[in-house]
SERO-480422 format. One record per residue (C-alpha): residue number from 1; residue in one letter; chain; x, y, z. Coordinates in steps of 0.25 Angstrom, whole numbers. Layout:
<pt i="NUM" aa="A" ch="A" xx="X" yy="Y" zz="Z"/>
...
This chain:
<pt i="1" aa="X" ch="A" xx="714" yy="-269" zz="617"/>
<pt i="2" aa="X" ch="A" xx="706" yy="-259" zz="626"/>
<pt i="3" aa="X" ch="A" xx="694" yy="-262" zz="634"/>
<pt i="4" aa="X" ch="A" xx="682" yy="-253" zz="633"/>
<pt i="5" aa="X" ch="A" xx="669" yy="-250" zz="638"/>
<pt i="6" aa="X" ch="A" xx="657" yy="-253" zz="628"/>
<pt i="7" aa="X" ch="A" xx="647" yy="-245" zz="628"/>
<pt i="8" aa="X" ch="A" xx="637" yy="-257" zz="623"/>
<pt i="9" aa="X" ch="A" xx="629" yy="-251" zz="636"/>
<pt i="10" aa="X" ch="A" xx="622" yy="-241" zz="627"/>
<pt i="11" aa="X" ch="A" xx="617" yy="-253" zz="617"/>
<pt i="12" aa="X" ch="A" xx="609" yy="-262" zz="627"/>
<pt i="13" aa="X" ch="A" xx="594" yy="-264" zz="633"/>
<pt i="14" aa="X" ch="A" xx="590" yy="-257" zz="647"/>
<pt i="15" aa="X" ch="A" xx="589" yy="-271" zz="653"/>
<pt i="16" aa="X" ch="A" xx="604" yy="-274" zz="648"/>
<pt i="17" aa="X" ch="A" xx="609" yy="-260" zz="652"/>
<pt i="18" aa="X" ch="A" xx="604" yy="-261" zz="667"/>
<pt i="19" aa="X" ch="A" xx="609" yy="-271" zz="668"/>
<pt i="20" aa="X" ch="A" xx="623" yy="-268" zz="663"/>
<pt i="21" aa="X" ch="A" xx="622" yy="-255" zz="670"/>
<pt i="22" aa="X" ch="A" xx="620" yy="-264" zz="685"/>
<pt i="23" aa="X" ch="A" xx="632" yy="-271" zz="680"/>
<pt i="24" aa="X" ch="A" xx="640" yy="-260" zz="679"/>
<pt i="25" aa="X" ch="A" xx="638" yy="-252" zz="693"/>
<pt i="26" aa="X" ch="A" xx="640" yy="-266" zz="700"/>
<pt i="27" aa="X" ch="A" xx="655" yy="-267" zz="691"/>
<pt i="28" aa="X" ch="A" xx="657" yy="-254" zz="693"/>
<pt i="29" aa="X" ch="A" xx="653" yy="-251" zz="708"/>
<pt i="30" aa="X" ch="A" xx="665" yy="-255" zz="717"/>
<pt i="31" aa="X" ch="A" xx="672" yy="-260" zz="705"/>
<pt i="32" aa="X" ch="A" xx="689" yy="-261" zz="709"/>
<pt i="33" aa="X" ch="A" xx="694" yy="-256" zz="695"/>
<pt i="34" aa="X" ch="A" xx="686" yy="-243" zz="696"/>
<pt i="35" aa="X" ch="A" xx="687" yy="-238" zz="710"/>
<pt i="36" aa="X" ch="A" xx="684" yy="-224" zz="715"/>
<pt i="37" aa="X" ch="A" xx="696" yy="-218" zz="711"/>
<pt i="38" aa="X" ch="A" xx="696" yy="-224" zz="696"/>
<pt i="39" aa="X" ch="A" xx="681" yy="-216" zz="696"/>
<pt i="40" aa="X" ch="A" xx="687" yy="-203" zz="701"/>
<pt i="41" aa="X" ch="A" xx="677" yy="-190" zz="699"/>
<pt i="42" aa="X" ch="A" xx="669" yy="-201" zz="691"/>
<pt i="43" aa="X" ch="A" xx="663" yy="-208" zz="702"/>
<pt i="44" aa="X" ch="A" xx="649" yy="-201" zz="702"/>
<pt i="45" aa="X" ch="A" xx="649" yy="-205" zz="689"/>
<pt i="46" aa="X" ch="A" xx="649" yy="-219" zz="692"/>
<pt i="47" aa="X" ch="A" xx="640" yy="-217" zz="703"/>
<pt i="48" aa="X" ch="A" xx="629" yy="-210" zz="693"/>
<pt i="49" aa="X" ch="A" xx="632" yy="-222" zz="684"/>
<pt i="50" aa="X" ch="A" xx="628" yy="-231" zz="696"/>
<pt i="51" aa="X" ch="A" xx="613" yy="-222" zz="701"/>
<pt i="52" aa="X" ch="A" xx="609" yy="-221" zz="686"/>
<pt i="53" aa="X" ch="A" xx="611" yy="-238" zz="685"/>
<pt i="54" aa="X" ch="A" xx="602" yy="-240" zz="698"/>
<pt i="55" aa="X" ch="A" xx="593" yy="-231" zz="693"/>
<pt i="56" aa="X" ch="A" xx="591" yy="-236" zz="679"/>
<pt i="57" aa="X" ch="A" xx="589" yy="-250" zz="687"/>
<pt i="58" aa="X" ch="A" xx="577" yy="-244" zz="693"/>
<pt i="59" aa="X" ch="A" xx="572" yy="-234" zz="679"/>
<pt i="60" aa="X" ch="A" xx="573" yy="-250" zz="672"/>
<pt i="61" aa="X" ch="A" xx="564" yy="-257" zz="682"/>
<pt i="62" aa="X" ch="A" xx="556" yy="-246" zz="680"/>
<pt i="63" aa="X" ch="A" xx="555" yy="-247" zz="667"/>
<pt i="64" aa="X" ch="A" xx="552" yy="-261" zz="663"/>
<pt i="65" aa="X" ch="A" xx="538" yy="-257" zz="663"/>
<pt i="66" aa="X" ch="A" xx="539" yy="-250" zz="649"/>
<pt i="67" aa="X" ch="A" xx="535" yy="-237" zz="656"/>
<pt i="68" aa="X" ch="A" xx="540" yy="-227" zz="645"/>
<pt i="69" aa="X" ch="A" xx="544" yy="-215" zz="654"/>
<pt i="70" aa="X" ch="A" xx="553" yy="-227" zz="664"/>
<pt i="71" aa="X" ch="A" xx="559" yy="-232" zz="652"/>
<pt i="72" aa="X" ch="A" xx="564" yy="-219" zz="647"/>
<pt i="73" aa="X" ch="A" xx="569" yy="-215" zz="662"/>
<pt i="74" aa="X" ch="A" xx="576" yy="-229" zz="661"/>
<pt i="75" aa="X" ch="A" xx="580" yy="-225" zz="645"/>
<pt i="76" aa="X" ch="A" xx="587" yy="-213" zz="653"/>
<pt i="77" aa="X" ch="A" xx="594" yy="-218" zz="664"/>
<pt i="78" aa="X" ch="A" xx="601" yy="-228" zz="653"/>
<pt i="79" aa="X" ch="A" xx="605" yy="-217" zz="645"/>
<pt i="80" aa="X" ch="A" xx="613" yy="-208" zz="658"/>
<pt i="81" aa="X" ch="A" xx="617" yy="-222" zz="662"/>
<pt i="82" aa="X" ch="A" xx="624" yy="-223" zz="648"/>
<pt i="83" aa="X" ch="A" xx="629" yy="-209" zz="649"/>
<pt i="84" aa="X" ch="A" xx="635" yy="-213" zz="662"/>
<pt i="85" aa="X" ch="A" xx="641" yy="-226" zz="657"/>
<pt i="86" aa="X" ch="A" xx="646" yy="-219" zz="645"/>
<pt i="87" aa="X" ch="A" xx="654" yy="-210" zz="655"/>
<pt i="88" aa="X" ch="A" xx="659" yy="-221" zz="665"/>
<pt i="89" aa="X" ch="A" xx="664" yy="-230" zz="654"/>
<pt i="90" aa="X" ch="A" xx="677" yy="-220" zz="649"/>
<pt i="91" aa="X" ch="A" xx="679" yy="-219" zz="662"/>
<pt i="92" aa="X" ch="A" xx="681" yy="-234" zz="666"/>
<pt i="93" aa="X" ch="A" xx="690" yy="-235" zz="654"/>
<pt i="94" aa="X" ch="A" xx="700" yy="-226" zz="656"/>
<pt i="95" aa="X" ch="A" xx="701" yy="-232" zz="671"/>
<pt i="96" aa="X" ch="A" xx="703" yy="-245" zz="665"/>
<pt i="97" aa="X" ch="A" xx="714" yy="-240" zz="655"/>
<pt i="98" aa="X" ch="A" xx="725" yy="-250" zz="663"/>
<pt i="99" aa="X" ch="A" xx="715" yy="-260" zz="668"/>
<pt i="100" aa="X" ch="A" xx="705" yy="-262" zz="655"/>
<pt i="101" aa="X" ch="A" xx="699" yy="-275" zz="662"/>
<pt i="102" aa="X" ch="A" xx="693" yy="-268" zz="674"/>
<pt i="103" aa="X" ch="A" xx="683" yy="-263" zz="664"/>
<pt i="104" aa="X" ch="A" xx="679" yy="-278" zz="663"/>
<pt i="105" aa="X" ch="A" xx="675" yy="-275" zz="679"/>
<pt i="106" aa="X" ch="A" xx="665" yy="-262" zz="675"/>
<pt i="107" aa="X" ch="A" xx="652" yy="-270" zz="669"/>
<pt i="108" aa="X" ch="A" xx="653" yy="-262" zz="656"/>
<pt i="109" aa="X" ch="A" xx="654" yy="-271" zz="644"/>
<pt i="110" aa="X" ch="A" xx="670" yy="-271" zz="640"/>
<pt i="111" aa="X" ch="A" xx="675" yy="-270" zz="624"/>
<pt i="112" aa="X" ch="A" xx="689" yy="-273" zz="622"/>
<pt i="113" aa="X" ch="A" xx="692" yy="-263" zz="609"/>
<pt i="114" aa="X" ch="A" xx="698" yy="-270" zz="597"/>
<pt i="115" aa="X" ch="A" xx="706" yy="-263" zz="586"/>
<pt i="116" aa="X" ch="A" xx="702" yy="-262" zz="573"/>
<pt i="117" aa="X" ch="A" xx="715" yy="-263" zz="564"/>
<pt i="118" aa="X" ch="A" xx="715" yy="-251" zz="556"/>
<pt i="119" aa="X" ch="A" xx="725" yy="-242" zz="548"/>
<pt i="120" aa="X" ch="A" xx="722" yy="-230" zz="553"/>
<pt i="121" aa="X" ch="A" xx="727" yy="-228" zz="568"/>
<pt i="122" aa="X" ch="A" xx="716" yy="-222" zz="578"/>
<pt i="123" aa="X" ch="A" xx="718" yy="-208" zz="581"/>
<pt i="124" aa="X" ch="A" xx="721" yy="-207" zz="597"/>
<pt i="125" aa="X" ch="A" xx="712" yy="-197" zz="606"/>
<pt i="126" aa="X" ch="A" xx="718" yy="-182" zz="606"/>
<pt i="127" aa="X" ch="A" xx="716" yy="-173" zz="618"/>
<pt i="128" aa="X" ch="A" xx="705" yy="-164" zz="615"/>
<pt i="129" aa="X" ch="A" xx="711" yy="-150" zz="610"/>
<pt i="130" aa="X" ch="A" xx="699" yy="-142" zz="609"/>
<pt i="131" aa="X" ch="A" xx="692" yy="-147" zz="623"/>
<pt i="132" aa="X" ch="A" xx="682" yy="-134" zz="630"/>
<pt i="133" aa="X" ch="A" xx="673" yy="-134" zz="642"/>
<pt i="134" aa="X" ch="A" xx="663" yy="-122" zz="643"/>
<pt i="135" aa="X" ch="A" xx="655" yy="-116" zz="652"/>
<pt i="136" aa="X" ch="A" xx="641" yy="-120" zz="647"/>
<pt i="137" aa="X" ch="A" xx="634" yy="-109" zz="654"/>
<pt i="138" aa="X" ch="A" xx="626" yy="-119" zz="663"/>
<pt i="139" aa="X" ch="A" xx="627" yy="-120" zz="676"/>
<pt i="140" aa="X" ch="A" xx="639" yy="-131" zz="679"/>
<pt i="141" aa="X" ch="A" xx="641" yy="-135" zz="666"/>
<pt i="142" aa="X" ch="A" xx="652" yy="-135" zz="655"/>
<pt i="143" aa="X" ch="A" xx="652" yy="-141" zz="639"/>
<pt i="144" aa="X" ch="A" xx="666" yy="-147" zz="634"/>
<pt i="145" aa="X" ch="A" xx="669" yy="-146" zz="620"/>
<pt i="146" aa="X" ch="A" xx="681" yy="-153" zz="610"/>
<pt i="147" aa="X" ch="A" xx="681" yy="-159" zz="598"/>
<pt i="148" aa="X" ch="A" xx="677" yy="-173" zz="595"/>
<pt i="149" aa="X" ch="A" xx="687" yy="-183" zz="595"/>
<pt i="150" aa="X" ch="A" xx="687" yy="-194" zz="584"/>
<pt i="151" aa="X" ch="A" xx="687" yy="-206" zz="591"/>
<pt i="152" aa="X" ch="A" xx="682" yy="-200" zz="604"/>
<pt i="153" aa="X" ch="A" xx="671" yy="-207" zz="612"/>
<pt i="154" aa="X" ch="A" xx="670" yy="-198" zz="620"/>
<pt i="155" aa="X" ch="A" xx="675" yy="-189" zz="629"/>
<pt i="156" aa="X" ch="A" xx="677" yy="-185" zz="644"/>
<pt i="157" aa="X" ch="A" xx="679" yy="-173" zz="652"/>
<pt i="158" aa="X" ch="A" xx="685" yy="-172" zz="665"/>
<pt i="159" aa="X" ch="A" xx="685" yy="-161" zz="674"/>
<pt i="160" aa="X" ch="A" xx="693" yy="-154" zz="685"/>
<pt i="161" aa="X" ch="A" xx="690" yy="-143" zz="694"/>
<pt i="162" aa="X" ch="A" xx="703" yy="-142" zz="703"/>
<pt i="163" aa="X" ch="A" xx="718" yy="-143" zz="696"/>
<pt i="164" aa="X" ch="A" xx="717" yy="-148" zz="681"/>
<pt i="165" aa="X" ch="A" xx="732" yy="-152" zz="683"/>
<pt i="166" aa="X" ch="A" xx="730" yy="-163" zz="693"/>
<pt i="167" aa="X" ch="A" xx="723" yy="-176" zz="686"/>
<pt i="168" aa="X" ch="A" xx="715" yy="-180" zz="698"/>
<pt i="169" aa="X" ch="A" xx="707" yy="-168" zz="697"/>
<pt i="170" aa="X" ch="A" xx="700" yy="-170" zz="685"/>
<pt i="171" aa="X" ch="A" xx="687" yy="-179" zz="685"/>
<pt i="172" aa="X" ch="A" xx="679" yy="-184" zz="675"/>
<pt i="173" aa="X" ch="A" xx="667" yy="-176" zz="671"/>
<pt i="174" aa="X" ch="A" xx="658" yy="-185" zz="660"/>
<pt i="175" aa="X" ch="A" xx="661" yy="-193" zz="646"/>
<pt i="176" aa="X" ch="A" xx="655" yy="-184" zz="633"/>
<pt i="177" aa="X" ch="A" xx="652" yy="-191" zz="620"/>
<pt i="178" aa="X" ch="A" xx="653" yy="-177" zz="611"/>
<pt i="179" aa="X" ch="A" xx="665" yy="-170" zz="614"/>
<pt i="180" aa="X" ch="A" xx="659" yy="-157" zz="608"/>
<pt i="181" aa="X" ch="A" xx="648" yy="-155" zz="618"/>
<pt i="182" aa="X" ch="A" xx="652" yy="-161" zz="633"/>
<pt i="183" aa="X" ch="A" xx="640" yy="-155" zz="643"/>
<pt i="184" aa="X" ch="A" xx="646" yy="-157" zz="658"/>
<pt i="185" aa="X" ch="A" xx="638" yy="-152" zz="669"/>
<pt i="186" aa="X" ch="A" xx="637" yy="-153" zz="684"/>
<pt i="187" aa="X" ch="A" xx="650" yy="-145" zz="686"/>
<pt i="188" aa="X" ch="A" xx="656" yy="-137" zz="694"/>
<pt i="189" aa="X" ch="A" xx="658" yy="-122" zz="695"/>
<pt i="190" aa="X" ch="A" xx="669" yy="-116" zz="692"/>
<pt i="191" aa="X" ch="A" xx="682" yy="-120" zz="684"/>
<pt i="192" aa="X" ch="A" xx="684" yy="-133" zz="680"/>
<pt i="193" aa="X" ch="A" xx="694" yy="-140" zz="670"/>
<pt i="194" aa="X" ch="A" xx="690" yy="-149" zz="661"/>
<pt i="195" aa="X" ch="A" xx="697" yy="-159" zz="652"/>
<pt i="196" aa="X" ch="A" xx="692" yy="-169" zz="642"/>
<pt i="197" aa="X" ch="A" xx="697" yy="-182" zz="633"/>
<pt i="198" aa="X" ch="A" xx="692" yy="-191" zz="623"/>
<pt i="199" aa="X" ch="A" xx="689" yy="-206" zz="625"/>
<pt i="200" aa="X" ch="A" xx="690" yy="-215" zz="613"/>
<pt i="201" aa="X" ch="A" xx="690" yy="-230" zz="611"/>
<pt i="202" aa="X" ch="A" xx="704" yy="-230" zz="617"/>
<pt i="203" aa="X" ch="A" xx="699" yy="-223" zz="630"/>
<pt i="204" aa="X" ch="A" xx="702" yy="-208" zz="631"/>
<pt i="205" aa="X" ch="A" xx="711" yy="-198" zz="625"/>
<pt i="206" aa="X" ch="A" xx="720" yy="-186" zz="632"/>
<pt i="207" aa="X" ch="A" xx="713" yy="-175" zz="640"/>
<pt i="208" aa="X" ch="A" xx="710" yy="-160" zz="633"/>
<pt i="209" aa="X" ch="A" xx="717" yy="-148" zz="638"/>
<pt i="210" aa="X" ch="A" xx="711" yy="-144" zz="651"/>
<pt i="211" aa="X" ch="A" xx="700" yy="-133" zz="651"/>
<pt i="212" aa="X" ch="A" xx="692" yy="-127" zz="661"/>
<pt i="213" aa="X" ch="A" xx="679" yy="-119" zz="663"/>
<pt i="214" aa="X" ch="A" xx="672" yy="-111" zz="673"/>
<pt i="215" aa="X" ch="A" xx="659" yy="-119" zz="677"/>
<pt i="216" aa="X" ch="A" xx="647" yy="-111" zz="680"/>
């Protein structure tokens, strides 16, 4: 049976979720199973992960003096740190596909999936067939588009601005709950591809057709 990330983080108190955020920057900094090279172009997003939990560490000592505009900033920095661990937890799975106990070593909380017997098979994750990235207009960014997936989590889109032939030159961009409106901004000029899958309760589904896009 599969090990998997909860995301039990989103249900707890601020005191409970410092805490567990501290727990997981000292697991995840140095950690063997998830060197460098297993981040790849996601490293900054690890580092991100890292300033926002010392900063909520400071907004929470601030805050326990029920000032209302502190705790709101602190409310804040818990919600991008949610957004950032919602993004960094996919990403620890699929590297752990051969190795499932090294997610033991990350400091998350670890839930082991168990089957329901039921007649009627799960349906498998498809590639995405009607996947589209437009120039929104704006400055550096881009909206991606497909159809919602039945038994989609969520979904991911990665990006490549050099050959789309050669899988060490895509990186990951960012996780989108609605695969019907996925904002990505901060890119660069010019043409870029962009590809995109699905992530389900099994981990994720093939990639999309590769499309590309002239980035303003």
């Amino acid at each position: 049976m599969p090990k998997r990330v909860s995301r039990d983080y989103r249900k707890t108190t601020p005191a409970k979720f410092l805490s567990f955020c501290q727990k997981v920057k000292r697991c995840l900094t140095d950690n063997p199973n998830y060197p460098d090279s297993v981040w790849g172009g996601n490293v900054a997003v690890r580092q991100q992960l890292f300033e926002k939990v010392d900063a909520i560490a400071v907004s929470y000592g601030l805050a326990s003096n029920g000032d209302r505009i502190l705790i709101r900033e602190r409310d804040r920095l818990m919600q991008e740190i949610m957004t950032l661990l919602d993004e960094v937890a996919p990403l620890l799975e699929s590297a752990s596909v051969r190795n499932p106990d090294a997610l033991l070593t990350t400091g998350f909380t670890i839930s082991q999936e168990r089957r329901a017997h039921s007649r009627t098979p799960k349906l498998p994750l498809t590639s995405p067939t009607d996947f589209t990235v437009v120039n929104s207009g704006d400055p550096r960014r881009a909206i991606g588009s497909a159809t919602a997936m039945p038994g989609a989590l969520n979904n991911e889109i990665q990006l490549n601005r050099k050959d789309p032939s050669l899988e060490e030159d895509w990186f990951h961009k960012a996780i989108f709950p609605d695969a019907r409106n996925m904002v990505m901004d901060n890119l660069e000029p010019g043409n870029t591809f962009f590809r995109m899958r699905h992530h389900g309760q099994d981990g994720p589904g093939p990639w999309s057709a590769v499309m590309s896009a002239t980035i303003s």
